[in-house]
Every structure is written in structure tokens, then in C-alpha cells.
N, C-alpha and C positions, 0 to 999 in steps of 0.2 A: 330573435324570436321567430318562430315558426308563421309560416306566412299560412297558416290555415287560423288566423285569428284575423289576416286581413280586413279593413272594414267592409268590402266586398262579399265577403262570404255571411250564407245565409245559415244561422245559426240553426233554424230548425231542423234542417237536414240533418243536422246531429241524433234528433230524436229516436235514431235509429238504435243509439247504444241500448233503450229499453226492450230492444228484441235479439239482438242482436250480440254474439261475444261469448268469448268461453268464460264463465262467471265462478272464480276462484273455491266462491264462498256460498256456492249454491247449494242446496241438497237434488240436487237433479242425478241421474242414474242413468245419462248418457252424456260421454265423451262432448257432446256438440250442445250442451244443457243449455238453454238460453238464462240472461238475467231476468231477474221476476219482472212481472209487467203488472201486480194488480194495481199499480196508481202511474197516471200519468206522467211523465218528464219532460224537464225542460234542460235544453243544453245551451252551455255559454261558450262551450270551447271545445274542438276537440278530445278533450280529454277527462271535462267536468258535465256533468247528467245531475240535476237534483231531480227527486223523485216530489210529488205534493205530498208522500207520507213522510217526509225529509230522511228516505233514503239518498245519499250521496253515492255516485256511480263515478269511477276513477279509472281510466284508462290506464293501464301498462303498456308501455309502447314496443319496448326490446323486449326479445324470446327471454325465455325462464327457463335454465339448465340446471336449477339446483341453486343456480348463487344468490338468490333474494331478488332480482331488481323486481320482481310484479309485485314485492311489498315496499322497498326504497325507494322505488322512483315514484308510486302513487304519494306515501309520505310527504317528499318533498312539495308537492303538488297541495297534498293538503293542509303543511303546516302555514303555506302562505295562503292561503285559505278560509284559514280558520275553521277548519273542518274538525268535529266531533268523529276521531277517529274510530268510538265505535259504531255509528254510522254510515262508515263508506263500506260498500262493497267495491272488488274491486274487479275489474273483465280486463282480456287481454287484448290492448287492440287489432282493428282488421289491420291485415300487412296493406300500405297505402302511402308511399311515400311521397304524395303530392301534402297528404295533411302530417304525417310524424316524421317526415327524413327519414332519415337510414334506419334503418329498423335492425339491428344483428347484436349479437352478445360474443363481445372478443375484445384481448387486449385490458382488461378491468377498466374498461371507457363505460360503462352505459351510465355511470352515475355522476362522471367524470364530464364526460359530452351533454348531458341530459342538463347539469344541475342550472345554469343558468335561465334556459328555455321553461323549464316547470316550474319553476320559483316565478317566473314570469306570467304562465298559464292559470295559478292557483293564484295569485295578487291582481292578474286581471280579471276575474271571476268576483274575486272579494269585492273589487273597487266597482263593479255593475250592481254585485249585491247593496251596494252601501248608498250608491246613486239612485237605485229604485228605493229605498226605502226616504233617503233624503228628499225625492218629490211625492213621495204618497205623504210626507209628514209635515212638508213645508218645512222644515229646518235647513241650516245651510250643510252640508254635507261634511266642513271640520270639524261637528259638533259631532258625529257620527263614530265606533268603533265599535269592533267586534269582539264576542267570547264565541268558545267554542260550536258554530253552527247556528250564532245568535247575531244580530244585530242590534246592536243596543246605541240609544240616546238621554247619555248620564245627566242633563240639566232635567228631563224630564221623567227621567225613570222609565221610558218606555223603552218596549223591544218586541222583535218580531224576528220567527226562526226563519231560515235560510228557504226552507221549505213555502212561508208565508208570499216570502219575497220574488221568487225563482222565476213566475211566470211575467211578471214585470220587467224583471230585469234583462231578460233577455231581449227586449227591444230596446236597451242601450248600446248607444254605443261603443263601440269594443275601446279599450283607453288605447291610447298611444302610446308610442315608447316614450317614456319619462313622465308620463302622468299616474305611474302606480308606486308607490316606494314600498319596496322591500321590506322584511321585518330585519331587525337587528339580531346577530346572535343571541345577544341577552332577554330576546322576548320568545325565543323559541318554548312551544309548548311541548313538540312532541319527536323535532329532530335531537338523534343522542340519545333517545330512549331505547329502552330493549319494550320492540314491539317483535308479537308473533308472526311468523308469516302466515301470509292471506291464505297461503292453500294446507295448511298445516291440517288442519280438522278434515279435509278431504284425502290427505295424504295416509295419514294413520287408521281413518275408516276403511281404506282401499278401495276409496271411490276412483271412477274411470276418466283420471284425469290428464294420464300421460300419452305419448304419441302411439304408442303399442296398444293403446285402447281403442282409438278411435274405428266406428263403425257407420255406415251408411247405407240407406238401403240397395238391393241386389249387388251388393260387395260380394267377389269370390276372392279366393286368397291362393298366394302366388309366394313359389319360392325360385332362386335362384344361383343355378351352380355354375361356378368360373373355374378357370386353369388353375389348376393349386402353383404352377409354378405361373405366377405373376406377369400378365400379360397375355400369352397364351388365350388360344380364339380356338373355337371348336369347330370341326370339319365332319363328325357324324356321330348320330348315337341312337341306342336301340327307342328311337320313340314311341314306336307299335307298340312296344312291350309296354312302357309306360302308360301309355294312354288307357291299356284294357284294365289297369288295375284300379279298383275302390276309392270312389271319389275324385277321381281325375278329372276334369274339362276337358282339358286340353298342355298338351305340350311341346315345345317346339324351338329352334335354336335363333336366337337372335347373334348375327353375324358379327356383330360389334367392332371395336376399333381393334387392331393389335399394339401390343408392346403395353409398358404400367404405365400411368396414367399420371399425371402433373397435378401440384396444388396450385392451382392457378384458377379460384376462387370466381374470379368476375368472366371468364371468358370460357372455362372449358368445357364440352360438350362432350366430353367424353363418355362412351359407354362399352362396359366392356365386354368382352362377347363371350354367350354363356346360353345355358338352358333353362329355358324356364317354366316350370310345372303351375299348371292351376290348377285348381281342386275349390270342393266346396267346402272346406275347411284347413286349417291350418294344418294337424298333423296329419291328414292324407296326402299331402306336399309334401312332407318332411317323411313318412314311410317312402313315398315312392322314389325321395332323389336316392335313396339306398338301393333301388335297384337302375340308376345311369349306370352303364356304359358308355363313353364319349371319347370316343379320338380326337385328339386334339393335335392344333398348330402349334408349336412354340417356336417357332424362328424368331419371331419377333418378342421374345419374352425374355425375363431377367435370367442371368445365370449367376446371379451375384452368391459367394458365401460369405458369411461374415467373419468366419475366420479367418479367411484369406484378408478378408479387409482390413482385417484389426492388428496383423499382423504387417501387412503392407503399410500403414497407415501409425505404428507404432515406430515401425525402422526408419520413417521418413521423420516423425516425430523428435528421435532422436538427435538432428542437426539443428545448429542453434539458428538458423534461418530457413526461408521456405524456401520457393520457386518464383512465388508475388511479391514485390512489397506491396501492405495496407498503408502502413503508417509509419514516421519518423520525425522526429524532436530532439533537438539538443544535439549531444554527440554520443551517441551509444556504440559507435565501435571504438572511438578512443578510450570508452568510459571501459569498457568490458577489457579492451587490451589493458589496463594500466589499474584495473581495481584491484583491493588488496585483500578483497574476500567476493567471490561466484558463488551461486548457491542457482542450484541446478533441479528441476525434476518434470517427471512424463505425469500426464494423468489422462484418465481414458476413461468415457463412456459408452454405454453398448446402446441397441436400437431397444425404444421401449415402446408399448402398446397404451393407448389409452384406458382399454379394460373399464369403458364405462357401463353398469348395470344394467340398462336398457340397451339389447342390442339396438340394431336400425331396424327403422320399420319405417311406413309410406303408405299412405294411401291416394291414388290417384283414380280421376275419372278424366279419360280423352276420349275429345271427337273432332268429327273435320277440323271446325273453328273455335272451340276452348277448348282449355283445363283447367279443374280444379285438384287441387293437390292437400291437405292437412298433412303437417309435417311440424317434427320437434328441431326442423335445423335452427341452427344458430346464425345463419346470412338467409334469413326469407326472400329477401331482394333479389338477391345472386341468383337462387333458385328458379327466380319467377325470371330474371333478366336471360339465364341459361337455357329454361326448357323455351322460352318465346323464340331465341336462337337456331333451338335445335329439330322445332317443329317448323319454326318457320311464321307463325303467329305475331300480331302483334303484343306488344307488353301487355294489354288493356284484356286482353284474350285472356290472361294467367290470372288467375284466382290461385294466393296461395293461403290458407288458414293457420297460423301459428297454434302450436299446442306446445304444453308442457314435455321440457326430454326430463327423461330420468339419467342426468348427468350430458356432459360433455366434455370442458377439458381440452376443446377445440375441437374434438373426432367431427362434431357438428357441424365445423366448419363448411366441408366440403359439402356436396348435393348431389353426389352418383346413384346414390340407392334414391333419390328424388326420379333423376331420368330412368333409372330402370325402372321405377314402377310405374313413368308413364308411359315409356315403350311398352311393356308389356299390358296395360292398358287399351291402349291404339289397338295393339294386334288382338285382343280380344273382345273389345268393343261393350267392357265393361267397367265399371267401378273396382280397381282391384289394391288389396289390399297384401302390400310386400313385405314381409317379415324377416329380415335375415336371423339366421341363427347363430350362438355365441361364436359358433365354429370361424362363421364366418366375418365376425366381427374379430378375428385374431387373426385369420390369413388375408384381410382384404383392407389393412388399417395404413392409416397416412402416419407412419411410425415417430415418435421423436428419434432424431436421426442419432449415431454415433459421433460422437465428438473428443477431439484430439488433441493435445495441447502440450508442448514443451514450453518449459518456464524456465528463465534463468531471469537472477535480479542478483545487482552489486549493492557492497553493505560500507559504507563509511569506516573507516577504524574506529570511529564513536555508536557505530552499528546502526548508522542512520540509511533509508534507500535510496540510493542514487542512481540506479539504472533499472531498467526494466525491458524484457524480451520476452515474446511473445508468439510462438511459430505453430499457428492455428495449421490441424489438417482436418479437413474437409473432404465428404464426398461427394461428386457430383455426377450427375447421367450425362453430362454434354463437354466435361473436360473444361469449360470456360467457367460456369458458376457453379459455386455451391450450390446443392441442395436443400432445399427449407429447411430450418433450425440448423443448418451445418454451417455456418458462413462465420464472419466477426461482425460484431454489434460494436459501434464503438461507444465506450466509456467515459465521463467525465475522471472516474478512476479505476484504475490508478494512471492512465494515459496523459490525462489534463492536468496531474498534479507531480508525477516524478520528471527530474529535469531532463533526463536521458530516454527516449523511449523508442525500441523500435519491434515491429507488428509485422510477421508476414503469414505467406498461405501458402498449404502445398494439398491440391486436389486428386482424390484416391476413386475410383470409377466405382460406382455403384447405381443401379438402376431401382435399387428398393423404394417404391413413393412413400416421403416424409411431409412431414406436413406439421402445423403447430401441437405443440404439447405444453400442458400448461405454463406458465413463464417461458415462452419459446427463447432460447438460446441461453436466456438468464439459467435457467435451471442445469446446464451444464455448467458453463463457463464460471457460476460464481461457487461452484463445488470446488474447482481447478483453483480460482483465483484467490478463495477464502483458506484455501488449505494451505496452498501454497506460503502465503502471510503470515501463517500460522508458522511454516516452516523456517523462515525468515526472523520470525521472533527467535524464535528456538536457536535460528546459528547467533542473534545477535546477542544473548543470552538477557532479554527483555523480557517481562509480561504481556503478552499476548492483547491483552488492551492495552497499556502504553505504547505498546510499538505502532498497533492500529489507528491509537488517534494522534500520534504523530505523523505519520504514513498520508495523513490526511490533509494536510499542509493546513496553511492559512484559511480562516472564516470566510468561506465565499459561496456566492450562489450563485453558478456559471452560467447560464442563462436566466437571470434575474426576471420573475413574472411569468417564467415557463415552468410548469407543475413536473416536467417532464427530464427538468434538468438538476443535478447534484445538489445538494446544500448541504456545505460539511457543519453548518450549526447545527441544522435539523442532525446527522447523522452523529455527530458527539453527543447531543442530547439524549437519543434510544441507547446508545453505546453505554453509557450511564446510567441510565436508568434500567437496562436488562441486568445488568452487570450488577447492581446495589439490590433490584429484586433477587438475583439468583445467591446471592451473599458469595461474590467474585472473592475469590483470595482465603474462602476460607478453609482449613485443612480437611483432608478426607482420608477415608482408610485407603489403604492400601489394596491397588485392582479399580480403584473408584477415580474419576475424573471429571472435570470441567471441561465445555468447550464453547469455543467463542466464535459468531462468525457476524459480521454486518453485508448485506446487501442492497442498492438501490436498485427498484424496479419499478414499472408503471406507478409509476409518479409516487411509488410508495418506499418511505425510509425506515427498512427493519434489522432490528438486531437481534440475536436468539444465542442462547446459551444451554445446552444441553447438558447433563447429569449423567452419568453412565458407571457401568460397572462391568469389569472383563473376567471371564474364568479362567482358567486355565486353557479351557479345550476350545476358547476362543468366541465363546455364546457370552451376545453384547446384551445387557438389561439395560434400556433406554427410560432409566425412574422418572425424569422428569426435565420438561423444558418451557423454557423462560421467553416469551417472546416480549417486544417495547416496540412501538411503533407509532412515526409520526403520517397519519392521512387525510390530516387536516382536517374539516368537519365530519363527526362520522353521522352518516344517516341512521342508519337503524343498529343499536349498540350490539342487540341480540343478533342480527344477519353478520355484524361485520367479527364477531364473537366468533358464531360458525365459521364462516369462510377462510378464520385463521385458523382453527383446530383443526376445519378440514383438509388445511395445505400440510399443515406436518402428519397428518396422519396418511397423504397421498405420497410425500416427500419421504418416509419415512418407508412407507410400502416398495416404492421404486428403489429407495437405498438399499432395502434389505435383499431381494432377491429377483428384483424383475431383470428381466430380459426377452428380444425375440435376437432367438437362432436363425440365420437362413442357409438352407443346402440345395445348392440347381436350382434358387432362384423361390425357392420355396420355403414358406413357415413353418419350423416345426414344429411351434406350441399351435395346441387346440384351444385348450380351455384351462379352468383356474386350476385344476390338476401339478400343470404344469408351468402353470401363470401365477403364483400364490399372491394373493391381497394378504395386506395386515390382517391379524385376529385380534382381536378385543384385548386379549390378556395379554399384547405385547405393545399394545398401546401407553404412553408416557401419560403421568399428568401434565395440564398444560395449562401456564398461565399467561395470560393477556392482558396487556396494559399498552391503548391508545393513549399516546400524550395530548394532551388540552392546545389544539393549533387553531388560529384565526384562516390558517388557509382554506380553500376551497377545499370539497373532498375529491378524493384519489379512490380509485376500486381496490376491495379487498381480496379479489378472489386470486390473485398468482402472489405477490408481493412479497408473501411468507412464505414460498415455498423453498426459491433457491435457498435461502441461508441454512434447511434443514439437514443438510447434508454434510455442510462442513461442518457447522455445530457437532454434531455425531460424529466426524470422522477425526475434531480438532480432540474431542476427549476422551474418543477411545488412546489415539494416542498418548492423552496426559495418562490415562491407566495404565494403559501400560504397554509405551515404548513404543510402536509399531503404529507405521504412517500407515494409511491406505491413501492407495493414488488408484482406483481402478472401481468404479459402480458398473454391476451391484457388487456391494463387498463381500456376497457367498462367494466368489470368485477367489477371495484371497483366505476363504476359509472359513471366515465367517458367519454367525449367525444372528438374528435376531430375537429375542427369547423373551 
């Protein structure tokens, strides 16, 4: 339990949520809208505010990128509560991790990390409400129980709202661990329901909710141009000129660090060095960076191309070992010399861009001794712990204000456009407001990396797997590690279940900065590995699910109580039940296919089954796909609904035709031009079905993504014939349509 419920702490100080917090479900018409204040509050807990009008006020603790948690995690909160969920509003809390921990949105942890702590928060809340009311009545307090926002005492028919009670109770004492009990699944009123999200009604009015909105007073706005080829630091540029044009402030080069820059989240300070134009508006910074001139350093900048890498990295691919070993079990060189069938293949993915809707944007105010910052990153902490670093400040200095991104996907992860809008800031000794544009949200992105992968695996004479090889290439800026998402992730499977296994590495030199992309590393590797399986059926001359749920070994749950680790029960379960939704095995015309793929990820077990249809000139119709998934309690049916539609329809965008190019070190795509997202008309139907699990819940937002690929790629081949081993599959001709 969160030590901001300690008995120690002075509950009133909370009182502040009634002025305080970006309030989801306000009608206010600035970015920084307070919650309403016409009736007084009382707070029990960091995260619970009742109002005496019996408004309910709920804390969101982790940033909101789009995945739901500022509607799931207050739910939780309020289903042990008892809270009249149309009553709460909901605000995002202040970033403060002495009262909420870690505050960040990564990984599909926040509901995952959260669920135990706010089930705790929202039943210690209940059990003050139940104890004020059980001494204002004189009854004994197990005669006591709640409905919706009520406290009711059924021998006597009385009751009194939450609101009645609120100011009482907050002079109880906080309960202890073990003096609250939890509700039971089967008393749940409102976890599993499809609730809307709290910011929905703001969202579609095109109220000024997200980070790209936020305004403060004497804000000037500031844009910023870097080396196109990556890394590169600039040594001069016509700023005279700049300066006399239309709306300018000021302009001038910040020296910055040379060479790309690392995702290395909690420590790096990096900034990269670049010009940077103020103006009193946004598009008089965006006119005038069209007329920089700027000589620039590149010695210390990338010269990577990725043709050369993918080519380098393909040939290296082709040997059945690497230059490392990761990993070995059994006997796999006996197993491979003396098998009586090898089944051999490459598979390759290219570097892809997040391409999230909201470029970056920052607004920051520096002086001698603070900052304050409003920002949609997804690590507010990191932010606050890097700029205190790089200014020099204590922690306690950094004010950072969470706001709504419009997406993430991880790009959020990182916090450069954070330090650059407080450098620039400092140097002009105002409140300034840094906007990058799409442009530069394509040349300056932490890319999900390329990834490489030869496969060979031996087949039984009864076609069963008995070896497995595995010769990951990887690229890396230092020659010793991988690059984020290039590395190996180890597997419960197929590693921990074939009896032969052996896993090596071989590192290709690349300086292009990588960084998480959603399912980081899963999102390759189970394209490679689900296909590959695929291809395995095919020599064994098996069904594609029988081979799969044999392949699965024995009923086990490899680290037993760890959400994190395999359960080939749970995973036969979705495998069956996608497969009986999608109607597996039954006949199609001809050009039309089935595909199958299972992958386990952040703690979530999914299976997906794709529909497809090939023409002749090789344009795929993706009709419809099937997904089955176990993620044990789900919190909000409608958030975890979206979060799967939205992984195949992102899964399905990168399949079709993304890629970034690099030439000398530089991006060649700009924008969606050349970046194409999904279009609506090429969008599958898509069905969802969470299986009924006692487990704890698991985050929705990566889970379903990897399997979307092999799905797709296992039935174009049932249609017809032709494997792909290379994303995006426009590469091997392909289309999406």
C-alpha cells in the first residue's frame, strides 16, 4: 500500500484536489481547467475527494496516452468504494512520487502495478466512510454496508450518502493493512463493465485537453532545428537574417551534445544541438526555420544506411550460429547433425517510426532555482529526475504537470523535447512553448529497431519439434550490446519447452537511436517465431493448431504466481477458443485463407486468427480477424475492447507498409506522404473475446499486437502459396487494400 495513507499523514492537505488538477470531465476551456469548487471537500486518501454535493473526485495517477488508464485505474478505485460511478469525476494527479510512486505509462503495467494499491485506497475510504457513520448511529459497524455512494444500515432501514458522511470521516483513522477486506469478484458492480472514458466528451468536443494545447500566461513559442543527419551539432547560421523577420524574439544556437543520443530513460541529459527560433506565435517559427541556413558538424553524427545494414545483417543471418551464445539446452548440435528433417528460414524487419498523432510539444518555464514543465510524457519522473540533473536543481525544484498525449506507443517514453524546451526557456527567460513539427517527429524518433532472425528447427519422423536454433542479428552503436528492441528477450517458448535449444547473436553497427515501440521486441520476434511455426506445420504436414498445441508441451505455469510468466493452460484455452470463434478448418474459396498465430506478452495470453484474400497482382483484403485472450480481470470492458482494435489496426498499419530509410545517417521519410497509416477502408472486422480468468488483470495495450502479423502473413500464405519472411510486406510486392 502506498505509504501516502500512512496514519501519519494529514489527510486535509489533500483538500487541495478541489482546486487543483487537470479535471477530465470539466467544461472549462483551458488546458490547466481546475476541478469545480462550488462545494466544499473532504479527502480520505490521496486519491479519493468527496465533494458535500456528493461529488466524488478520483485521482488518475499514470499519464493517459490514449490507453484508458485515467478511466481504469480511477474504476478500480471506485468499485472498492462503492462509488456511484456517475458521480466521480475524475482529475489527473500532480506528478509526486512521495504520495502515487512511479508515475509513467509503459510496458501495459499501470493497471497491472496499480491494481492491488487502489483496490486498497478505494476499500480504505469505504471502511472510514462505514466507521463515521457506525459512531454517528451507535450501531456496531458489522451491521453496516454499502450501495452505490450510500451507506446503509439494513436492521434499521437507515442510510446516509457518502457526501453526508465525508466530513466525519475523515478524522478516522486510516485502517491498517488487514483491517479492510476487499470485495469478491462476484460482488463487483462496475469492474468488466464497458464504461466510457472520462475524457471522451472533451475529446470529441475538441476541448484543450492534450499536451499541444497547453497555454500559460506570457508563453512565446519556440521551434527547433537539428542536423538531419543525426547527431550533427551546428557551427553557424544566418541568425541576423532570422531575427529581422515577422514575429521573431529571438534566435540563436544551442551548442548541444554531439553524436544520437541513447534511450537510457532515467539518466540521460542529453540535448541535442540545434537552432532555436522564438516568435510570438507558432507559425512565425515555422515560416522563419524555412529561411535557416546553418553549417553544421557532423563528425560525430551517424553515417548509418540501412540498406547497407539489412544487407550486412541478412548475410550474417544466413549462418546457423552467431558470434555470441545466449542460450543452450539439451543437445542441439547432436540434435541438428543427426535430424531426419531441418527446416530452415531468414526473417527481417526494417526500422519503424512511431508516427504518433500529436507531434511533441513542451511547455516549459526556467529560472535561476525552478521549473515548471506541462508535458504529455509518458516517465513524468524521469523528466523531473533528468531536468533537476541537467540544471543542476534539486528534485524538489522540478515542478512537472502531467497532461493528456494524443498517443504514444512509447515515442513518450523518452524527454529530449522536455530539456529542449527548458534550455530554451533559460535562454530566454520566459515561459516558452516548444512545438515540434510532424517533420520532425519522423527525423528525430527513437525508432523500433530492425530485427533479424535465422531459424532452423528439427521435425521428428512423427513430425513432432525437437530442436530449435535461433541466430538473433542485432544492431548495435558500441559493438558489445544491442540496441533497444534489437537484443533477445528470453522466452518461456519455445526455449523452455523444446528439448534441444540453442540461441546466439551476431551484432551489425548502427548508430540510428531505437527505443521502445509498442510490444518492444515482442512485436518482431513473434512475427519470426509465429511464422516460422507456421512453417513447421506445413513441412510436418499437420494443422497449424495441432502442431501449435502440441509444440506446447505439457500443462505448466513456469513461474507459477508470476503474471509474467507462460501458462500453456491459459495459452490452449485462447488457441481454442479463437480458432472455434473464427470457424478454424472450415473450407474457403480459392485465393481466400486462414491464419493462425498465439503470442505471450505482458503478462497477456493472445491468440488471433486472420481471414484474408490474395489477387492475383498480389493486393491482400484483410476481411476479418479473430482475437481470444486471457488477461485475467478485465477492468473496463470498453478501454480493453479499444486497446485490442487498436493493436491490429497499428499491427496491421506497420505490416502493410511502414518503414524508415536511412541515407548518411539521415531520414528519408517526412511525413504520412511517405509514412502511410491504415485507411479506414482497409481496416478488418474485428472480434474480441476476453476469457472469464480469476487472475489478476494484465494491460491491454501491446498484448495483441505481435500476433497480428503472423496471423496475416500465416493466411496469405494459406491463399496462396507464398510465405513472407520480410515486413513491411510492400517489399515483397505486396499490398494492403
Amino acid at each position: 500500500m502506498s505509504s501516502a495513507i500512512d496514519k501519519g499523514m494529514k489527510r486535509r492537505d489533500f483538500i487541495r484536489y478541489s482546486s487543483f488538477g487537470l479535471a477530465l470531465s470539466s467544461g472549462g476551456i483551458t488546458v490547466l481547467a481546475a476541478a469545480k469548487t462550488s462545494a466544499p471537500a473532504n479527502a480520505l486518501n490521496p486519491y479519493v475527494v468527496i465533494h458535500d454535493d456528493g461529488r466524488i473526485v478520483i485521482a488518475a495517477p499514470n499519464p493517459d496516452v490514449g490507453q484508458g488508464v485515467n478511466t481504469a485505474l480511477p474504476m478500480i478505485v471506485a468499485e472498492e468504494l462503492d462509488a456511484d460511478w456517475e458521480a466521480v469525476e475524475v482529475v489527473l494527479a500532480p506528478i509526486d512520487a512521495t504520495r502515487y510512486g512511479a508515475q509513467f505509462a509503459g510496458g501495459s503495467l499501470s493497471v497491472r502495478n496499480r491494481w492491488n494499491e487502489l483496490r486498497q485506497m478505494g476499500a480504505a475510504a469505504r471502511e472510514m466512510l462505514l466507521r463515521s457513520a457506525a459512531q454517528q448511529w451507535r450501531v456496531p459497524r458489522g451491521e453496516l454496508t454499502t450501495q452505490p455512494s450510500k451507506v446503509i444500515h439494513p436492521p434499521s432501514g437507515r442510510s446516509a450518502s457518502f457526501a453526508e458522511l465525508v466530513a466525519a470521516a475523515t478524522e478516522q483513522p486510516v485502517p491498517a493493512d488487514g483491517e479492510v477486506v476487499l470485495k469478491a469478484r462476484a460482488d463487483y458492480r462496475l469492474l468488466g463493465q464497458r464504461i466510457v472514458n472520462a475524457a471522451a466528451a472533451d475529446i470529441v468536443r475538441g476541448r484543450p485537453i492534450f499536451g499541444i494545447d497547453v497555454a500559460v500566461p506570457d508563453m512565446v513559442y519556440a521551434t527547433y532545428v537539428k542536423c538531419p543527419q543525426i547527431g550533427g551539432v551546428p557551427k553557424a547560421a544566418n541568425l541576423d537574417e532570422v531575427k529581422a523577420l515577422p514575429g521573431i524574439l529571438d534566435a540563436f544556437i544551442v551548442a548541444g551534445d554531439a553524436g544520437p543520443p541513447s534511450f537510457d530513460l532515467s539518466k540521460s541529459v542529453h540535448v541535442a544541438g540545434g537552432i532555436a527560433i522564438v516568435a510570438s506565435n507558432t507559425w512565425a517559427g515555422i515560416k522563419a526555420r524555412r529561411s535557416l541556413k546553418i553549417d553544421w558538424d557532423i563528425t560525430a553524427a551517424s553515417t548509418d544506411n540501412s540498406l547497407a545494414i539489412e544487407a550486412t545483417a541478412l548475410k550474417a543471418a544466413q549462418r546457423p550460429t552467431g558470434a555470441r551464445e545466449v542460450k543452450s539446452a539439451g543437445d542441439p548440435q547432436g540434435t541438428f547433425a543427426n535430424a531426419s528433417r531441418v527446416v530452415s528460414g531468414v526473417y527481417a524487419t526494417d526500422f519503424v517510426s512511431h508516427a504518433q498523432l500529436e507531434p511533441q510539444s513542451c511547455v516549459a518555464n526556467v529560472s535561476a532555482t525552478a521549473i515548471e514543465v506541462w508535458t504529455s510524457s509518458q516517465t513524468p519522473g524521469y523528466a523531473q529526475a533528468t531536468l533537476a540533473k541537467l540544471f543542476e536543481l534539486p528534485a524538489e525544484a522540478i515542478t512537472v504537470h502531467q497532461v493528456r498525449g494524443g498517443g504514444g506507443f512509447g515515442r513518450r517514453l523518452s524527454n529530449e523535447y522536455v530539456r529542449e524546451a527548458a534550455v530554451i526557456s533559460k535562454h530566454i527567460g520566459k515561459p516558452v512553448k516548444l512545438q515540434w513539427m510532424r517533420e520532425d517527429d519522423m527525423a528525430f524518433d527513437f525508432y523500433r529497431s530492425p530485427a533479424y532472425f535465422g531459424l532452423q528447427a528439427t521435425l521428428s519422423e512423427t513430425g513432432a519439434l525437437t530442436g530449435w536454433r535461433n541466430h538473433v542479428v542485432s544492431v548495435s552503436s558500441d559493438g558489445e550490446e544491442a540496441n533497444y528492441g534489437a537484443g533477445y528477450r528470453g522466452y518461456n517458448f519455445p526455449d523452455e519447452v523444446v528439448p534441444n535449444v540453442h540461441v546466439s547473436q551476431t551484432l551489425v553497427a548502427s548508430k540510428t537511436p531505437t527505443g521502445a515501440w509498442r510490444a518492444p521486441i515482442s512485436n518482431v520476434y513473434a512475427f519470426a517465431e509465429q511464422s516460422f511455426l507456421h512453417e513447421l506445420a506445413e513441412a510436418a504436414g499437420k494443422d497449424h493448431r495441432d502442431f501449435l498445441m502440441a509444440a506446447l508441451g505439457e500443462d505448466k505455469w513456469f513461474k507459477p504466481d508470476d503474471l509474467a510468466s507462460l501458462n500453456t493452460v491459459r495459452a490452449r484455452e485462447v488457441i481454442a477458443a479463437v480458432t472455434r470463434s473464427a470457424g478454424w478448418g472450415r473450407v474457403l474459396p480459392e485465393g481466400r485463407g486462414l491464419g493462425l498465430s498465439f503470442f505471450f506478452s505482458h503478462a497477456g495470453h493472445v491468440a488471433e486468427v486472420a481471414e484474408v484474400s490474395v489477387s492475383a497482382d498480389r493486393a491482400v483484403t484483410v476481411h476479418e480477424v479473430w482475437v481470444a485472450a486471457d488477461l485475467g480481470q478485465i477492468v473496463n470492458l470498453s478501454g480493453a475492447e479499444n486497446q485490442f482494435q487498436g493493436s491490429i489496426v497499428d499491427g496491421l498499419s506497420a505490416l502493410a507498409g511502414q518503414r524508415i530509410s536511412i541515407s548518411s545517417g539521415a531520414i528519408e521519410q517526412t511525413n504520412f506522404h511517405q509514412y502511410p497509416l491504415l485507411r479506414m477502408p482497409q481496416s478488418p472486422k474485428i472480434n474480441v473475446e476476453f476469457l472469464a480468468s480469476d487472475y489478476p488483470p494484465s494491460g491491454a495495450g501491446e498484448p495483441a499486437l505481435p500476433p497480428v502479423a503472423p496471423a496475416v502473413c500465416n493466411a496469405v500464405f494459406s491463399a496462396c502459396g507464398e510465405r513472407i519472411r520480410n515486413l513491411p510486406i510492400s517489399r515483397a510486392g505486396f499490398s494492403v487494400v
